[in-house]
PyMOL CGO cylinders between C-alpha atoms (Angstrom):
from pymol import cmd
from pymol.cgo import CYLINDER

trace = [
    CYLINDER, 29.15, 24.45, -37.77, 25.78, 24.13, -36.44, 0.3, 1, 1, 1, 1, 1, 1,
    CYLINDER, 25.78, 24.13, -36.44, 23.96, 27.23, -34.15, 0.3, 1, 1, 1, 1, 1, 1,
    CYLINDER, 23.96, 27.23, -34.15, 20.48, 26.14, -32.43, 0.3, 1, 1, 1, 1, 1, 1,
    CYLINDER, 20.48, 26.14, -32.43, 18.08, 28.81, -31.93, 0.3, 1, 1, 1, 1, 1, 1,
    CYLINDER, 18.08, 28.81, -31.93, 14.72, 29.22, -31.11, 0.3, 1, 1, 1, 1, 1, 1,
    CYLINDER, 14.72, 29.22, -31.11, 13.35, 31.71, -33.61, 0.3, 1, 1, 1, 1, 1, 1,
    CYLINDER, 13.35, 31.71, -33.61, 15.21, 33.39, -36.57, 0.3, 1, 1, 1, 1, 1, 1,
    CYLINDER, 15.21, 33.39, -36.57, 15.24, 36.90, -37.19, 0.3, 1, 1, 1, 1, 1, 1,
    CYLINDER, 15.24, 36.90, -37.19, 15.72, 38.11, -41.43, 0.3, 1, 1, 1, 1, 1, 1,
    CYLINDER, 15.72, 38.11, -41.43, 16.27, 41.37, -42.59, 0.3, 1, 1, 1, 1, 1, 1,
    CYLINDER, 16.27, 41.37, -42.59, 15.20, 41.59, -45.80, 0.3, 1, 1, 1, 1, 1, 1,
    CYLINDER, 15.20, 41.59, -45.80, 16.95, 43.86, -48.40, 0.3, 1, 1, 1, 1, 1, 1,
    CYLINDER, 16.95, 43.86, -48.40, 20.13, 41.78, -49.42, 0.3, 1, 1, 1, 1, 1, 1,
    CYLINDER, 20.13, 41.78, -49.42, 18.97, 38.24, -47.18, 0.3, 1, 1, 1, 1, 1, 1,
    CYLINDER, 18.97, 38.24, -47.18, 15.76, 37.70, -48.53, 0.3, 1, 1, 1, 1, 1, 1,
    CYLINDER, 15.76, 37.70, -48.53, 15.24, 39.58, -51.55, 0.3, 1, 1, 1, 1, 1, 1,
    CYLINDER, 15.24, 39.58, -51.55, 17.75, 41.58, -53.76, 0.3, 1, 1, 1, 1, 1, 1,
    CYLINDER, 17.75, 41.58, -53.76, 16.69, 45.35, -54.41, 0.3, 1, 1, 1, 1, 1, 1,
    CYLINDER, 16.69, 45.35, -54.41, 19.99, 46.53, -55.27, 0.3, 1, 1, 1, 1, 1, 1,
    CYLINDER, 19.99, 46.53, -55.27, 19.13, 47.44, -58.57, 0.3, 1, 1, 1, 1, 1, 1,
    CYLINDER, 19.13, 47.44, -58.57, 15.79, 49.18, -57.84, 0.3, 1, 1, 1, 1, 1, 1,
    CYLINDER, 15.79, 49.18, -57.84, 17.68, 51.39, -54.73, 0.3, 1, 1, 1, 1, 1, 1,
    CYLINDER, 17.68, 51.39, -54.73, 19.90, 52.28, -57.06, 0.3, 1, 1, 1, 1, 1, 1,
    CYLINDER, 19.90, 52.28, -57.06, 17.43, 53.58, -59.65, 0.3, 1, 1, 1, 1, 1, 1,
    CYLINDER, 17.43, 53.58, -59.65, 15.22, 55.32, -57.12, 0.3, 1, 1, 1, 1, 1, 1,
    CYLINDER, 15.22, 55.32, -57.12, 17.90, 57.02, -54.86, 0.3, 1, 1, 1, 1, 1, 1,
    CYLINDER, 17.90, 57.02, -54.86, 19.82, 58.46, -57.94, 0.3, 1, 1, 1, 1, 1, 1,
    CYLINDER, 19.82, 58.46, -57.94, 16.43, 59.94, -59.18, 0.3, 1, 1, 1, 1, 1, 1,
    CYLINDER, 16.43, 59.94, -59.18, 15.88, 61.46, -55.68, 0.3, 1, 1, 1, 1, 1, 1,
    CYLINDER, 15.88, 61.46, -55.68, 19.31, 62.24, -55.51, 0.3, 1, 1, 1, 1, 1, 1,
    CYLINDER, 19.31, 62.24, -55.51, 18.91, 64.41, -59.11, 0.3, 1, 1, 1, 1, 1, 1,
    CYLINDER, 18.91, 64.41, -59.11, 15.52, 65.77, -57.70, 0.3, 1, 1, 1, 1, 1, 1,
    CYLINDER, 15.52, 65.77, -57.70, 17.25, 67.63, -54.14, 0.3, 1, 1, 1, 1, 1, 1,
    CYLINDER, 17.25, 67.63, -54.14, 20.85, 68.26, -55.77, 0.3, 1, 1, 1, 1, 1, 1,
    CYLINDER, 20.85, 68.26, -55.77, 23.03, 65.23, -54.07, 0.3, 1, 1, 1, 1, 1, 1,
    CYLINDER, 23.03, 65.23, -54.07, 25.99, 65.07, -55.41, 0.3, 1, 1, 1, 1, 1, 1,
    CYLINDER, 25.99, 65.07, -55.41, 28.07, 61.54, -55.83, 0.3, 1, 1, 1, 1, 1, 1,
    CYLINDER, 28.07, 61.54, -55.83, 30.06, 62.78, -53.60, 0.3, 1, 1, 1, 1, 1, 1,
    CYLINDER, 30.06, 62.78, -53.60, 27.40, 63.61, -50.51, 0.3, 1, 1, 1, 1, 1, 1,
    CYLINDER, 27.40, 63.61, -50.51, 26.41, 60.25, -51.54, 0.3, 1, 1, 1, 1, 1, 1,
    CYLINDER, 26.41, 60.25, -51.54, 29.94, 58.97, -50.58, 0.3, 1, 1, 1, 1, 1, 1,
    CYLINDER, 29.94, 58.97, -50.58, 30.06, 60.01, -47.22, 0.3, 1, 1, 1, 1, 1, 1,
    CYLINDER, 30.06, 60.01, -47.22, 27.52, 58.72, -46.06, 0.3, 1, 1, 1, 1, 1, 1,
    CYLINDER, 27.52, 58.72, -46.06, 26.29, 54.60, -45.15, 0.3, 1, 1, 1, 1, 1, 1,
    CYLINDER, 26.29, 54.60, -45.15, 23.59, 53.89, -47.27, 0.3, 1, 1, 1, 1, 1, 1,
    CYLINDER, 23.59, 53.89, -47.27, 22.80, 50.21, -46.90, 0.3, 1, 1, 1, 1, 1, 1,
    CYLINDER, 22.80, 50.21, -46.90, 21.01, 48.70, -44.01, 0.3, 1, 1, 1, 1, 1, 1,
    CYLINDER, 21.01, 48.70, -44.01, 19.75, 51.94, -42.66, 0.3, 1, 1, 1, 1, 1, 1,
    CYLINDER, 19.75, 51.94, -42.66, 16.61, 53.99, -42.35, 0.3, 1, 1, 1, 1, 1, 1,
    CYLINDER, 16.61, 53.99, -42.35, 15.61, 55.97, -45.29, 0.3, 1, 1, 1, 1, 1, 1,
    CYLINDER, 15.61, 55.97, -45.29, 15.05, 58.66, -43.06, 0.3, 1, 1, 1, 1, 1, 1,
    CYLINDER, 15.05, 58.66, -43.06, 18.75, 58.84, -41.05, 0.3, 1, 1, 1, 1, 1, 1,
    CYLINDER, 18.75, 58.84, -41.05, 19.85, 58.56, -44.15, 0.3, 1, 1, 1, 1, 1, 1,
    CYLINDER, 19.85, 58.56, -44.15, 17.61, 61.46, -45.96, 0.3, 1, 1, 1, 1, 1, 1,
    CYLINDER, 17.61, 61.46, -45.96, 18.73, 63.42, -42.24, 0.3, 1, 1, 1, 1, 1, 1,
    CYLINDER, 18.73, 63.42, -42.24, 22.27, 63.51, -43.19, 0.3, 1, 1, 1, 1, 1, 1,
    CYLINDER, 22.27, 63.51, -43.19, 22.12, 64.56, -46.62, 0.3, 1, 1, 1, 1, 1, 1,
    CYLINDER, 22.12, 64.56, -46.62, 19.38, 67.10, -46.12, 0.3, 1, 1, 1, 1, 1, 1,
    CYLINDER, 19.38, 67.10, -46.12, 18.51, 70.29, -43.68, 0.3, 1, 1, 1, 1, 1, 1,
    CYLINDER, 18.51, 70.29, -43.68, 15.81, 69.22, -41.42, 0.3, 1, 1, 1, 1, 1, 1,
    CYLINDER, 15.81, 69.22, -41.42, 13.22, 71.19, -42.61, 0.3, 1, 1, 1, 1, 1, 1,
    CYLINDER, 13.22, 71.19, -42.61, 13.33, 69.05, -46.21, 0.3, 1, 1, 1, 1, 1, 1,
    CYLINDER, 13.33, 69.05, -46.21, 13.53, 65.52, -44.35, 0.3, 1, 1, 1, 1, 1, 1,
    CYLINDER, 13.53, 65.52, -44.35, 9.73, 64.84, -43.99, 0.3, 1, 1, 1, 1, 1, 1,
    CYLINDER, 9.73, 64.84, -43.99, 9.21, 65.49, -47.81, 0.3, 1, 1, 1, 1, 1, 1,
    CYLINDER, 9.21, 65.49, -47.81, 12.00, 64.24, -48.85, 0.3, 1, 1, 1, 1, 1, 1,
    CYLINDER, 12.00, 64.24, -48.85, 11.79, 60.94, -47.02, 0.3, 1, 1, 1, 1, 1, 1,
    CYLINDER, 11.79, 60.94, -47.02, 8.17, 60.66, -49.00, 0.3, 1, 1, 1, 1, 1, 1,
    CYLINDER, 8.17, 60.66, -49.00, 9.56, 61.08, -51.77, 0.3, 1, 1, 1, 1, 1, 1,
    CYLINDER, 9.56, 61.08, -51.77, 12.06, 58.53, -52.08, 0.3, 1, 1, 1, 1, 1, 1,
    CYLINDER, 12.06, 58.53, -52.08, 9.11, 56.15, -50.27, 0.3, 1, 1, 1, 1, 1, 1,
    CYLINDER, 9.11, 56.15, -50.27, 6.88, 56.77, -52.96, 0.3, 1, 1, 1, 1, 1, 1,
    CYLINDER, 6.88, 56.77, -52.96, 9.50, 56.15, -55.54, 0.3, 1, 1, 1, 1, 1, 1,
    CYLINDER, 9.50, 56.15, -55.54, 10.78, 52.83, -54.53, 0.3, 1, 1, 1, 1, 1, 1,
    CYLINDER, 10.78, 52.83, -54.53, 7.11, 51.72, -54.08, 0.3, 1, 1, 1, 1, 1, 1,
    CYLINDER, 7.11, 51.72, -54.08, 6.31, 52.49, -57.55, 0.3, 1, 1, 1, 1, 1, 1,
    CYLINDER, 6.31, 52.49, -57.55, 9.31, 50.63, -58.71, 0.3, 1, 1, 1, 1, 1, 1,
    CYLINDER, 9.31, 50.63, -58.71, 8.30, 47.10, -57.10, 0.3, 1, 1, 1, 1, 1, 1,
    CYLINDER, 8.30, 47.10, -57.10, 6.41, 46.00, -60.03, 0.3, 1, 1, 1, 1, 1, 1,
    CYLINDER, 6.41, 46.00, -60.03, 8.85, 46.96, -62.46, 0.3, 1, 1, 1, 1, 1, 1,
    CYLINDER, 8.85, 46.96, -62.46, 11.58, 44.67, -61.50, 0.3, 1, 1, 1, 1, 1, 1,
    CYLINDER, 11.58, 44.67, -61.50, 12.36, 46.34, -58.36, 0.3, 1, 1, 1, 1, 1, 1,
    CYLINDER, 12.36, 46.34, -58.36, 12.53, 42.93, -55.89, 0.3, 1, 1, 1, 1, 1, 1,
    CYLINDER, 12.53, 42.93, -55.89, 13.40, 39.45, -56.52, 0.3, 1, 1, 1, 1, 1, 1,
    CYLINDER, 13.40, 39.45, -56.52, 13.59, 36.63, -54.21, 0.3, 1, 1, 1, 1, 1, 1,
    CYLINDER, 13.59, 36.63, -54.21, 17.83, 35.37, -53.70, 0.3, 1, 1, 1, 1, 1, 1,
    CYLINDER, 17.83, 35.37, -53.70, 18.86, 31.81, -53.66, 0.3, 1, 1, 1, 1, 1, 1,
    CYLINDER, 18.86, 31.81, -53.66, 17.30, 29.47, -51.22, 0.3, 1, 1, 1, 1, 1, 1,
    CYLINDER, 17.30, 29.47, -51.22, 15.12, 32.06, -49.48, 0.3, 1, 1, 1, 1, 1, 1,
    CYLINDER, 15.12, 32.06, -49.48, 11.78, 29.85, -50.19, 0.3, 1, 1, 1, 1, 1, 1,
    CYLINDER, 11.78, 29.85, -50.19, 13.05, 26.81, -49.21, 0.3, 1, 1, 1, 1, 1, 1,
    CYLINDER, 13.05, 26.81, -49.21, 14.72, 27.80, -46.33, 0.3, 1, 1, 1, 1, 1, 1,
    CYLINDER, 14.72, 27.80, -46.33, 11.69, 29.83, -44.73, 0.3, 1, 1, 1, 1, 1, 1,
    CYLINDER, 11.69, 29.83, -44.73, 9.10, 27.03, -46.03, 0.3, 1, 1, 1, 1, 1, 1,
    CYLINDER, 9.10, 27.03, -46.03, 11.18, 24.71, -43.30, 0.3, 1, 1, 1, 1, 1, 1,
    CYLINDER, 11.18, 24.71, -43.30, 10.16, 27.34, -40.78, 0.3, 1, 1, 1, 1, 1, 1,
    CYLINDER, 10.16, 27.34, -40.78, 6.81, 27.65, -38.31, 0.3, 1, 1, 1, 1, 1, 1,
    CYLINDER, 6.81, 27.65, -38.31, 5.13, 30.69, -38.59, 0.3, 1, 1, 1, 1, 1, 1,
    CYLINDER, 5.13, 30.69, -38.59, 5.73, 31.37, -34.86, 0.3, 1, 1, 1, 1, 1, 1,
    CYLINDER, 5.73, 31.37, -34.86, 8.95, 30.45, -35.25, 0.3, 1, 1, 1, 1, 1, 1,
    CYLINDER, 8.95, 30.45, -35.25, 10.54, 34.19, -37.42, 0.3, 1, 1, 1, 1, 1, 1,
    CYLINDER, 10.54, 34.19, -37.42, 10.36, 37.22, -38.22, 0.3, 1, 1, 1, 1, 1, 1,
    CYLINDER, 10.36, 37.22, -38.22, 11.11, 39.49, -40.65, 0.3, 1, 1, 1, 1, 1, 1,
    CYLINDER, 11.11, 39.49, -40.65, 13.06, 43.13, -39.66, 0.3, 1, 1, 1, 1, 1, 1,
    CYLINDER, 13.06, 43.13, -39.66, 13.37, 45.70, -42.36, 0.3, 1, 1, 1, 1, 1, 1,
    CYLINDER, 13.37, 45.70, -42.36, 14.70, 48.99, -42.15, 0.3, 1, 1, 1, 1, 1, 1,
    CYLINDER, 14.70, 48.99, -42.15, 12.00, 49.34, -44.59, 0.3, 1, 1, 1, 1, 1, 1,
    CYLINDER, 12.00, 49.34, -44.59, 9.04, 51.62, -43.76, 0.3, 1, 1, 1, 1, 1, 1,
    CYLINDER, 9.04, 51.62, -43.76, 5.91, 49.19, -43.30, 0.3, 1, 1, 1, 1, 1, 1,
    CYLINDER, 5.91, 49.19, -43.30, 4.29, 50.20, -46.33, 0.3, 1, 1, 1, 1, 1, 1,
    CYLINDER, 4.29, 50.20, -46.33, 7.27, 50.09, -48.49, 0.3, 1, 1, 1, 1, 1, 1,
    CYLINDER, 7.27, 50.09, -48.49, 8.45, 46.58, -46.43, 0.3, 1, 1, 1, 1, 1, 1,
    CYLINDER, 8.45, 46.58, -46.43, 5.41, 44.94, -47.41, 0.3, 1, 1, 1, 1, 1, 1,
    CYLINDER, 5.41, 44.94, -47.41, 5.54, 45.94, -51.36, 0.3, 1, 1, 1, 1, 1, 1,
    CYLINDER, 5.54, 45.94, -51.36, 8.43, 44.10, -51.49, 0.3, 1, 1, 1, 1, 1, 1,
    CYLINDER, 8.43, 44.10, -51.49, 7.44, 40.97, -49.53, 0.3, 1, 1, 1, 1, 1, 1,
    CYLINDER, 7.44, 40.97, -49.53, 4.01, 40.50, -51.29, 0.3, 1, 1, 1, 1, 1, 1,
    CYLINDER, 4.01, 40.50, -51.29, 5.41, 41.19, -54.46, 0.3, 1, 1, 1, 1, 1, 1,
    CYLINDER, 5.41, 41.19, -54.46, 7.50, 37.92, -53.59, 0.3, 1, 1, 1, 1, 1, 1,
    CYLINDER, 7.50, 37.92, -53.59, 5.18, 35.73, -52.22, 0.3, 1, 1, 1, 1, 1, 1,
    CYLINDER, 5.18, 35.73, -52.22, 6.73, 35.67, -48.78, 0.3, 1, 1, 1, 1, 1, 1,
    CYLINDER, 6.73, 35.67, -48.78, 4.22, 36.54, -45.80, 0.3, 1, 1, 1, 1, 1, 1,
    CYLINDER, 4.22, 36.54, -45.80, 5.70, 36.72, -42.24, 0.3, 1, 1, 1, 1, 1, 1,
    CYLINDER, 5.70, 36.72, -42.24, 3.52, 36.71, -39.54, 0.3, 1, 1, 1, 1, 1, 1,
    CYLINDER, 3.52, 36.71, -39.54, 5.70, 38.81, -37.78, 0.3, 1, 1, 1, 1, 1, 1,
    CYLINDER, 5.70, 38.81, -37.78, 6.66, 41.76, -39.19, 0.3, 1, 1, 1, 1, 1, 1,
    CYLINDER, 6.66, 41.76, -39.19, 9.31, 44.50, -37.74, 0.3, 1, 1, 1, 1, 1, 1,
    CYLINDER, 9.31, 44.50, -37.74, 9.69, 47.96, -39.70, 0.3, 1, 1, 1, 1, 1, 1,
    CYLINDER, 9.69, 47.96, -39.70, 11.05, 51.09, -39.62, 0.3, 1, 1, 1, 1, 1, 1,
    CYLINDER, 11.05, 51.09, -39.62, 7.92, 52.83, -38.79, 0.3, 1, 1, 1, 1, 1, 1,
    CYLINDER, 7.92, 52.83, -38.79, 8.00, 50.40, -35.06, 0.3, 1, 1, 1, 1, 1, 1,
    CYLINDER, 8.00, 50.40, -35.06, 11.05, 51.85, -33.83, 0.3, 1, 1, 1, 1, 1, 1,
    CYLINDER, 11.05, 51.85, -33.83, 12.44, 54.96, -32.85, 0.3, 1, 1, 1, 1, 1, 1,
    CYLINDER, 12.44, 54.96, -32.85, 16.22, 53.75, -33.35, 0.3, 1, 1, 1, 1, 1, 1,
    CYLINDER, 16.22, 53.75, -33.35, 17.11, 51.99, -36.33, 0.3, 1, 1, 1, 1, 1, 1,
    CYLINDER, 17.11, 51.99, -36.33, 20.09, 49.63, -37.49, 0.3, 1, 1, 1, 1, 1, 1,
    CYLINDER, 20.09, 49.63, -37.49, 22.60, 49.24, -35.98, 0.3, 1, 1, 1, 1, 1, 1,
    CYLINDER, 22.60, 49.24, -35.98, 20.98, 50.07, -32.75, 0.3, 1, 1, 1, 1, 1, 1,
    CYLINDER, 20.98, 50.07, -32.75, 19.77, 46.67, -31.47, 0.3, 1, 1, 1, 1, 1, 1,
    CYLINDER, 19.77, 46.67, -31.47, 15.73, 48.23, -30.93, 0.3, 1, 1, 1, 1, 1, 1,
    CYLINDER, 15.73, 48.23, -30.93, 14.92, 46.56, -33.93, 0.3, 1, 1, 1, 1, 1, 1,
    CYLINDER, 14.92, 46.56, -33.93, 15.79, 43.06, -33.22, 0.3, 1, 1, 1, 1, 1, 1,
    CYLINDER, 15.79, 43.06, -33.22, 14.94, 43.04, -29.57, 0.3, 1, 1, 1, 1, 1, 1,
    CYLINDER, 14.94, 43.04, -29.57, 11.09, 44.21, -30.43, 0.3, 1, 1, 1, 1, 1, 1,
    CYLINDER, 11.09, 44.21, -30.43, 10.92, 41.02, -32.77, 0.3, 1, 1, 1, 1, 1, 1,
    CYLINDER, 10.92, 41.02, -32.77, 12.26, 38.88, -30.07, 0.3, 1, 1, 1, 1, 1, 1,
    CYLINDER, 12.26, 38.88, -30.07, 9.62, 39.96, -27.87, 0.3, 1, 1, 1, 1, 1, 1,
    CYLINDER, 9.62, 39.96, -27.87, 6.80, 39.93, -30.51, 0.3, 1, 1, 1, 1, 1, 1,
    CYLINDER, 6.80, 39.93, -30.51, 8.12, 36.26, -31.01, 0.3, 1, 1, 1, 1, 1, 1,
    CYLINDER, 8.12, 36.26, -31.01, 8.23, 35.77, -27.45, 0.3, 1, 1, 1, 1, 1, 1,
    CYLINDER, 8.23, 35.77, -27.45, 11.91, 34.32, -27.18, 0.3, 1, 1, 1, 1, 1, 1,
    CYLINDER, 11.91, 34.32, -27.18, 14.35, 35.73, -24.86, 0.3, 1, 1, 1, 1, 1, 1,
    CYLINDER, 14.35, 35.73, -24.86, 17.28, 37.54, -27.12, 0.3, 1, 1, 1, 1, 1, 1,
    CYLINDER, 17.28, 37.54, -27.12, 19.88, 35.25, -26.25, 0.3, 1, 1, 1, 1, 1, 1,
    CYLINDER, 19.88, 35.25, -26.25, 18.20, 32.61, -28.36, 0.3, 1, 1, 1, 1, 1, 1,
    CYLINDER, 18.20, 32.61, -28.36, 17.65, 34.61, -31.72, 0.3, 1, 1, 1, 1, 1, 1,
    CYLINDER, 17.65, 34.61, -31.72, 20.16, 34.59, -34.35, 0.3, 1, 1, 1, 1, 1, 1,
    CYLINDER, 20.16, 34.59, -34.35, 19.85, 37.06, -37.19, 0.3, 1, 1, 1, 1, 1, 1,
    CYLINDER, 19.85, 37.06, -37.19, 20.49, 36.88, -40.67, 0.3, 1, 1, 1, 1, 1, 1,
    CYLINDER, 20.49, 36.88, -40.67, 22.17, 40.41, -42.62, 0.3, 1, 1, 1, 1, 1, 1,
    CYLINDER, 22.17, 40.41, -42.62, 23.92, 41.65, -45.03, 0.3, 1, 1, 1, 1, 1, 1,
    CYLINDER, 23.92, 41.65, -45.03, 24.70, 44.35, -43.92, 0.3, 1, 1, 1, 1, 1, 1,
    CYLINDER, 24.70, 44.35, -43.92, 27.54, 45.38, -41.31, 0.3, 1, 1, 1, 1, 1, 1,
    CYLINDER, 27.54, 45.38, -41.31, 25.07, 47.85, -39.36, 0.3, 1, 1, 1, 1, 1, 1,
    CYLINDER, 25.07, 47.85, -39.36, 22.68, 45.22, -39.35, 0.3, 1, 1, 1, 1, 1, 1,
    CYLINDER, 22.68, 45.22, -39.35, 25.29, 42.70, -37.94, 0.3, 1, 1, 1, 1, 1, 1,
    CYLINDER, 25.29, 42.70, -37.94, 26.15, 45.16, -35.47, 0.3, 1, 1, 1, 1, 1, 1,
    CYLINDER, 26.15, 45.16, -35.47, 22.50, 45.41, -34.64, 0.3, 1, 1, 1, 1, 1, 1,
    CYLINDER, 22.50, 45.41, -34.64, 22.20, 41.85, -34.08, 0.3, 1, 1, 1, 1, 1, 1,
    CYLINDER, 22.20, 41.85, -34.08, 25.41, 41.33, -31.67, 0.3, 1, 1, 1, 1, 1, 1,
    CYLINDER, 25.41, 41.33, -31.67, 24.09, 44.58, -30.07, 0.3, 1, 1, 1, 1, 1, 1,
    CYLINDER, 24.09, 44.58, -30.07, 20.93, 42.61, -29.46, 0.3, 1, 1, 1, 1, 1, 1,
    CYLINDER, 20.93, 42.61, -29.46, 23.05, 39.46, -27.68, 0.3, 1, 1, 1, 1, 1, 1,
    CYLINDER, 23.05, 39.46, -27.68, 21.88, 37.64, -30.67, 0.3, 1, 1, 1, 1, 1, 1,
    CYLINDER, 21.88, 37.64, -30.67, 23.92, 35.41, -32.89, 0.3, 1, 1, 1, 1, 1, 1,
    CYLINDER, 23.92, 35.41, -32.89, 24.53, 36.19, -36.46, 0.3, 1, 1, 1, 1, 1, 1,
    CYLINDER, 24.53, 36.19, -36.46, 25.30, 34.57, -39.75, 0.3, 1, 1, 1, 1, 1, 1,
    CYLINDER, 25.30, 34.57, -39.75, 26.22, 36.94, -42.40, 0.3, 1, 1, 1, 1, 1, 1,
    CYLINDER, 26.22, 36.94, -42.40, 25.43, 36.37, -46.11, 0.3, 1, 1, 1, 1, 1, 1,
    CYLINDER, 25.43, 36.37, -46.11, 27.98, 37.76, -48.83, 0.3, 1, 1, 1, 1, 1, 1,
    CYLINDER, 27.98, 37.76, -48.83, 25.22, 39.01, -51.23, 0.3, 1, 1, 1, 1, 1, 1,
    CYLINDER, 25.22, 39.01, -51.23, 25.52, 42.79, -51.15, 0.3, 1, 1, 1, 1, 1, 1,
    CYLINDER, 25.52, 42.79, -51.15, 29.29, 42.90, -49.03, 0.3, 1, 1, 1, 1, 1, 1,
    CYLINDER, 29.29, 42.90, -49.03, 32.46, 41.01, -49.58, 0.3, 1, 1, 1, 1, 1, 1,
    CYLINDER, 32.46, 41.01, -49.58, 32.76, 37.87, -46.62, 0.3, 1, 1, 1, 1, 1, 1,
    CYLINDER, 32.76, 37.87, -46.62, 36.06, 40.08, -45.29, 0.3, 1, 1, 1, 1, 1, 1,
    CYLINDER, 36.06, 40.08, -45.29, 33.67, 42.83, -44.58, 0.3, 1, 1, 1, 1, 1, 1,
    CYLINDER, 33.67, 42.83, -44.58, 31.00, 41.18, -42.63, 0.3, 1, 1, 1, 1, 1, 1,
    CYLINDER, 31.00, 41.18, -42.63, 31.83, 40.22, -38.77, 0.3, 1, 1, 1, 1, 1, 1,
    CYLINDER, 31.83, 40.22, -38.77, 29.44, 37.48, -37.95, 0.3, 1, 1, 1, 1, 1, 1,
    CYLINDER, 29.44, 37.48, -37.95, 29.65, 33.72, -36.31, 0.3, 1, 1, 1, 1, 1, 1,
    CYLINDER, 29.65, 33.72, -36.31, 28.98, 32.02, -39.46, 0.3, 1, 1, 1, 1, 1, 1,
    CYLINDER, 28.98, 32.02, -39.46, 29.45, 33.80, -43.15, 0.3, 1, 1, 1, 1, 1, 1,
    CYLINDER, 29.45, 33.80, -43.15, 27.89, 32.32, -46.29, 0.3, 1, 1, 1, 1, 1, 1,
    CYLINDER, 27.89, 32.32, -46.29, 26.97, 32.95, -49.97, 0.3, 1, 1, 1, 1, 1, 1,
    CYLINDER, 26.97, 32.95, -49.97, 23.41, 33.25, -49.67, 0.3, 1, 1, 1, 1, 1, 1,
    CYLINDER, 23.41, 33.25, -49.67, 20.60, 31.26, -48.01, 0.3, 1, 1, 1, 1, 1, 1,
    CYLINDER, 20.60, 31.26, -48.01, 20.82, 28.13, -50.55, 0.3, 1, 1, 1, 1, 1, 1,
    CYLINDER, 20.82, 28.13, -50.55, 24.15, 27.24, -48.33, 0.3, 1, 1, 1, 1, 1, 1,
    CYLINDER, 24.15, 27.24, -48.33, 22.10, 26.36, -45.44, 0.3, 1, 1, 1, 1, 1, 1,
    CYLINDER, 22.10, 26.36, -45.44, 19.75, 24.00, -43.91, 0.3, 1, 1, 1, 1, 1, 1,
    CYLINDER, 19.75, 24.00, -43.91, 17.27, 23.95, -40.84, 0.3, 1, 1, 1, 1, 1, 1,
    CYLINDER, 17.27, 23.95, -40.84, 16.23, 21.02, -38.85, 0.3, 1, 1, 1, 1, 1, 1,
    CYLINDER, 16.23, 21.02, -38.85, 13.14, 21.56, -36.76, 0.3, 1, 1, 1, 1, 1, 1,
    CYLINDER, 13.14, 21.56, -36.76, 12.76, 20.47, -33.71, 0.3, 1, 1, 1, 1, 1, 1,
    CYLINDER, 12.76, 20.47, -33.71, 10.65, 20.80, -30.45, 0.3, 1, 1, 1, 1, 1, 1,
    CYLINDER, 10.65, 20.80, -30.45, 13.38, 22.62, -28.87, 0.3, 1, 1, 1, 1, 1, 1,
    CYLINDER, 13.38, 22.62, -28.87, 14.15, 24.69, -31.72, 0.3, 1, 1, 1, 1, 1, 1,
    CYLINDER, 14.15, 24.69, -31.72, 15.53, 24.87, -35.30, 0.3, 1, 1, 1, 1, 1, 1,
    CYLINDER, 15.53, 24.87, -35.30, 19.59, 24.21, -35.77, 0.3, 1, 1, 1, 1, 1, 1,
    CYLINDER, 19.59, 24.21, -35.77, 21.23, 25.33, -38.80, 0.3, 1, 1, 1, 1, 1, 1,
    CYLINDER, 21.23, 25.33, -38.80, 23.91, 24.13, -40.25, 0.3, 1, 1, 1, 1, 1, 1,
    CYLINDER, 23.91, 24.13, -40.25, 25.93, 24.54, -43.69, 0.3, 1, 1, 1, 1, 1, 1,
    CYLINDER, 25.93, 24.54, -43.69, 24.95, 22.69, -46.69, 0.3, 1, 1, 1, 1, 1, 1,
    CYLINDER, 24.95, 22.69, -46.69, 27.74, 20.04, -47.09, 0.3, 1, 1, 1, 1, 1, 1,
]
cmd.load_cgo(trace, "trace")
């Protein structure tokens, strides 16, 4: 299967880098901090969200602003201590890639978005974070203002997730999506194409646009 697009959109937690162990570090010490029990924990979707919808339905309002802060401030602190790492094939499969040509979209705050990406080596010119929009994954906001920083009509974007909410972001958007099984089991993840990770694909550039297709 080959899909043609014009620019490529990346979230980043779970597609470009793996954080899983860091989130889990900070967000139980956060949890242990405000009283969350496993079991408030269970109810709600943690991956591929805001920190902040997430800190909202855990928490009364009034503790939100702090306590969204707080769990910033922790997973910041926790990048140099082993708290990102790049995944398979994310280097070589961006270093195929223009600058002009994707984007990075994080439901990330900026400052915390960045921390992870520098700490990797990976600098996108265009950058999409939490702190941009006013809805978050899986509303579609997200994707459609990086489509129109990249200046591509939706319709050619396709996205790269994870995560289901992200997914449902993307199809939201009219984008395409291809899935990768890093963080979710393949059943899980509704997408046009579903792989491991990005070592499974390739992209041709072209002057109409980049195709990608699975690694044979």
């Amino acid at each position: 299967m080959t899909i043609h697009a014009q620019a490529l959109l990346f979230d980043n937690d779970g597609t470009l880098v793996s954080t899983l162990a860091s989130v889990e570090r900070c967000w139980t010490r956060w949890a242990r901090e405000y009283g969350i029990t496993a079991e408030d924990f269970a109810r709600v979707e943690l991956h591929g969200r805001p920190a902040v919808e997430i800190v909202a339905d855990l928490l009364p309002a009034r503790l939100v602003p702090e306590a969204v802060a707080r769990v910033e401030q922790l997973e910041v602190d926790d990048v140099p201590h082993g708290g990102v790492e790049l995944l398979p094939g994310t280097e070589a499969f961006l270093d195929t890639l223009p600058a002009d040509r994707w984007a990075v979209v994080t439901s990330a705050t900026r400052r915390l978005g960045e921390a992870r990406l520098a700490a990797v080596g990976i600098r996108p010119k265009t950058l999409v974070t939490a702190d941009d929009v006013t809805r978050g994954k899986p509303d579609p906001e997200p994707y459609l203002l990086a489509a129109r920083e990249l200046g591509v009509d939706p319709a050619h974007c396709v996205v790269f997730e994870d995560a289901p909410a992200g997914l449902a972001a993307g199809r939201a958007a009219g984008m395409r999506t291809v899935a990768l099984a890093t963080t979710h089991p393949a059943h899980e993840l509704d997408a046009d194409l579903v792989v491991r990770d990005l070592s499974a694909l390739s992209a041709l550039v072209t002057d109409g646009g980049v195709a990608i297709s699975e690694r044979v």
